[in-house]
C-alpha positions in Angstrom: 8.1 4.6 20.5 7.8 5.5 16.6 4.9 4.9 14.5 4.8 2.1 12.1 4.1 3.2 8.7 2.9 0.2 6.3 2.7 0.7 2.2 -0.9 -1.1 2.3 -2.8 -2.5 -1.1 -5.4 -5.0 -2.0 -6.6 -6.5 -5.2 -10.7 -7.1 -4.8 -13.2 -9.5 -7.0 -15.3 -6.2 -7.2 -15.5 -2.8 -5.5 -18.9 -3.2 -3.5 -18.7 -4.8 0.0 -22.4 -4.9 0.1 -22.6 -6.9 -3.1 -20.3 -9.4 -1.7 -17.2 -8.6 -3.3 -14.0 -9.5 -1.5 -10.2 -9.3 -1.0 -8.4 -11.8 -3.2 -4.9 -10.7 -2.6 -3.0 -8.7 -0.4 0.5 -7.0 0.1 2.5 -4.7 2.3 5.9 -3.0 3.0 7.8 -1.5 5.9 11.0 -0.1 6.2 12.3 0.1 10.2 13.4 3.9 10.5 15.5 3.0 13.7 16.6 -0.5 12.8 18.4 -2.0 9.9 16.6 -0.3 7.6 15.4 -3.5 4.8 12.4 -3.4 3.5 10.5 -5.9 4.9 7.0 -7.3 2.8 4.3 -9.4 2.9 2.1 -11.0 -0.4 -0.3 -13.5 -0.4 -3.6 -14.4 -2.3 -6.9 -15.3 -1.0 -9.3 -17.7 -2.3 -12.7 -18.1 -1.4 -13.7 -21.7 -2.6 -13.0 -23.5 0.3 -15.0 -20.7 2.6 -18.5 -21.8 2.5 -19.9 -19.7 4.9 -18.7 -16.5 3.2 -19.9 -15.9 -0.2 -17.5 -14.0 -2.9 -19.5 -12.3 -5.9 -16.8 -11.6 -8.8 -17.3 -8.5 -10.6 -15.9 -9.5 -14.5 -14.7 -6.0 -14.9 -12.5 -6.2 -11.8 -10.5 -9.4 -13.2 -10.2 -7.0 -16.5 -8.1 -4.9 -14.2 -6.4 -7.3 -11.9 -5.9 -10.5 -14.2 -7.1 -13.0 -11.7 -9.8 -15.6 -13.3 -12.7 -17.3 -11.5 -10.8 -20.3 -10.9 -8.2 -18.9 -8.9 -10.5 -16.7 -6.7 -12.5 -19.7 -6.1 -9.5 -22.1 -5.2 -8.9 -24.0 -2.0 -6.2 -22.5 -0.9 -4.8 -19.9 0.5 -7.8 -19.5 2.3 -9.2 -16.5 4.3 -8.7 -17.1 7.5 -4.9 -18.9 6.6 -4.4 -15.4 5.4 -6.0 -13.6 8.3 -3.8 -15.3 10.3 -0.4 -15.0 9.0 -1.1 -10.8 8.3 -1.3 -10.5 11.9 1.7 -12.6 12.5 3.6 -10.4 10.1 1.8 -7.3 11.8 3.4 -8.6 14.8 7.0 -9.4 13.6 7.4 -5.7 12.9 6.4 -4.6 16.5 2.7 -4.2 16.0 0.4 -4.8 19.2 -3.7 -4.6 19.2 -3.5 -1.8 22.1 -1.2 0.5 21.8 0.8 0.1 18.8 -1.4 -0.6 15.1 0.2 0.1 12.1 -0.8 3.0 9.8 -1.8 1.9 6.1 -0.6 4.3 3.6 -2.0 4.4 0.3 -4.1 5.9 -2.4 -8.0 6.2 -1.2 -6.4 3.4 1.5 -9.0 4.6 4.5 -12.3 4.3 1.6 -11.2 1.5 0.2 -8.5 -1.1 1.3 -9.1 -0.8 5.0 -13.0 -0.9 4.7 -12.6 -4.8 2.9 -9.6 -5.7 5.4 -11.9 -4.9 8.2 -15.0 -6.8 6.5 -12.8 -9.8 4.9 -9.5 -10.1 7.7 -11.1 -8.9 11.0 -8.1 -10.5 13.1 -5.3 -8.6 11.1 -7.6 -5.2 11.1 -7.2 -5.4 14.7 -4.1 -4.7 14.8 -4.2 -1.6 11.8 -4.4 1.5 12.6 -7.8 4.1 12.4 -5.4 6.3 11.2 -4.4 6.3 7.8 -2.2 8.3 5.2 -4.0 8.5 1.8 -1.9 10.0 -0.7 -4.2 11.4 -3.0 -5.1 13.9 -0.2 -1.3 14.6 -0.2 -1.1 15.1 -3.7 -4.5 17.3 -2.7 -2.2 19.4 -0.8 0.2 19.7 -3.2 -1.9 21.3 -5.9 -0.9 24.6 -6.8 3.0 24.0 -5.1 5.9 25.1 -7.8 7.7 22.7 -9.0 9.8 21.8 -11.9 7.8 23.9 -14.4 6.2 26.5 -12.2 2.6 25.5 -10.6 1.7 22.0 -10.9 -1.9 19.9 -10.3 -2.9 17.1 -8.4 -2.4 14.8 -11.7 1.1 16.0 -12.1 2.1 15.4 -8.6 0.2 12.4 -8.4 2.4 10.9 -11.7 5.8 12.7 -10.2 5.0 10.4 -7.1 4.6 7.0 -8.7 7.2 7.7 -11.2 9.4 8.1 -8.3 8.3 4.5 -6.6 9.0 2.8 -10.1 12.3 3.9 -10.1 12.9 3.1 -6.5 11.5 -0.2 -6.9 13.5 -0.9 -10.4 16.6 -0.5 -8.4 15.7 -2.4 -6.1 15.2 -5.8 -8.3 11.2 -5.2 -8.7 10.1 -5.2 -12.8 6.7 -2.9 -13.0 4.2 -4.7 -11.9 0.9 -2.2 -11.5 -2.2 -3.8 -9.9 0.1 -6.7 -8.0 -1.0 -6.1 -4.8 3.0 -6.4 -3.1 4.0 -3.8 -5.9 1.3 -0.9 -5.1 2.1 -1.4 -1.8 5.5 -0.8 -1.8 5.5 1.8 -4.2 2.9 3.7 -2.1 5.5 3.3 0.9 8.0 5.3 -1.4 5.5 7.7 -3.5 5.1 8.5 0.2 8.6 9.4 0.7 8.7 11.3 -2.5 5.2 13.6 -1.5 6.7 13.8 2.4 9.5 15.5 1.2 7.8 17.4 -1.7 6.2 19.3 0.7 9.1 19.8 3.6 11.1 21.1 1.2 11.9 25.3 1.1 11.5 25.5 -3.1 9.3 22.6 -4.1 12.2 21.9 -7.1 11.2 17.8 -8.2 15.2 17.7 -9.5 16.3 18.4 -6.5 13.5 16.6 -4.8 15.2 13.3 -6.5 18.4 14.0 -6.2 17.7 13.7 -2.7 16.2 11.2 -2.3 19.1 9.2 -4.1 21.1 9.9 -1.6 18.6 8.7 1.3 15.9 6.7 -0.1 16.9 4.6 -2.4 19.3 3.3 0.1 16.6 2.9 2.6 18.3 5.4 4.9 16.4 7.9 7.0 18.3 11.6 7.5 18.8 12.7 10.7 
């Protein structure tokens, strides 16, 4: 039995729980080490209008960021629970359980943030996502300090390597730029993953040869041996 490794992002009407902020959108992306290997995803929005026994507060600065409008959080559908719902379907359709088998969310500040308004806002779904968690910052954390293409580099250059790197990935794969979508974080956290996993396996942390690398495995979805 292999873990299941999910690229995991939200898009939120604020960053408070407490003030009543919530999840208005949601995506993720796996990749099946052992099976056919094709990125599998899940997107969907959230509105909050036809919830009436759970409020949503909207935060102006946070639809600066995101794009969404008061209208469209506020809509009738898709609502909450709709969405609750169909996640743990998905969760399911890539071999997830709620015993023995939860999927581990991978993503930057993914255990402070994202999980903490999936539990509050999806509580069906969360059930079946793991406590564990891969944040990447704490990778790129890790990282600090490492050689690489121009002798020591910081968290901020490792960080910038790593989403540079998803970008690409994604770009090749048919998916324009599209920061702050919450589908397109997630998958490009799946593969900044890939890119920081390696960066630190690797005997001479080189980036080129990183990449080059990675051409030959990732970007084909393959998995070495």
């Amino acid at each position: 039995m292999h873990d299941l490794f999910i690229g995991l992002d939200i898009e939120t009407s604020g960053t408070s729980i407490k003030k009543k902020h919530r999840t208005i959108q949601l995506g993720a992306y796996y990749i099946d080490p052992i099976g056919d290997q094709v990125g599998q995803c899940f997107k969907s929005d959230i509105t909050w209008g036809g919830t009436k026994s759970l409020q949503c507060e909207i935060d102006p600065e946070a639809l600066k960021i995101n794009g969404y409008t008061k209208d469209q959080i506020m809509g009738l559908s898709p609502t909450v629970v709709d969405v609750d719902l169909k996640f743990k379907d998905w969760l399911i359709s890539i071999g997830c359980d709620n015993q023995h088998k939860r999927a581990i969310g991978i993503g930057w500040n993914v255990a402070s943030f994202d999980l903490q308004f999936i539990q509050n806002d999806l509580p069906i779904s969360s059930d079946y996502l793991s406590y564990r968690s891969v944040d990447l910052n704490a990778i790129c954390f890790t990282l600090d300090g490492k050689e690489g293409v121009n002798g020591p580099q910081k968290f901020d250059t490792w960080k910038k390597q790593a989403k540079s790197y998803a970008k690409d990935q994604l770009k090749i794969l048919g998916y324009n730029e599209a920061w702050h979508d919450a589908f397109y974080d997630a998958a490009a956290s799946y593969y900044a993953w890939i890119f920081l996993k390696h960066a630190i396996t690797i005997n001479k942390a080189n980036i080129k040869e990183v990449q080059e690398w990675m051409k030959r495995y990732a970007v084909l979805n393959m998995w070495p041996s």
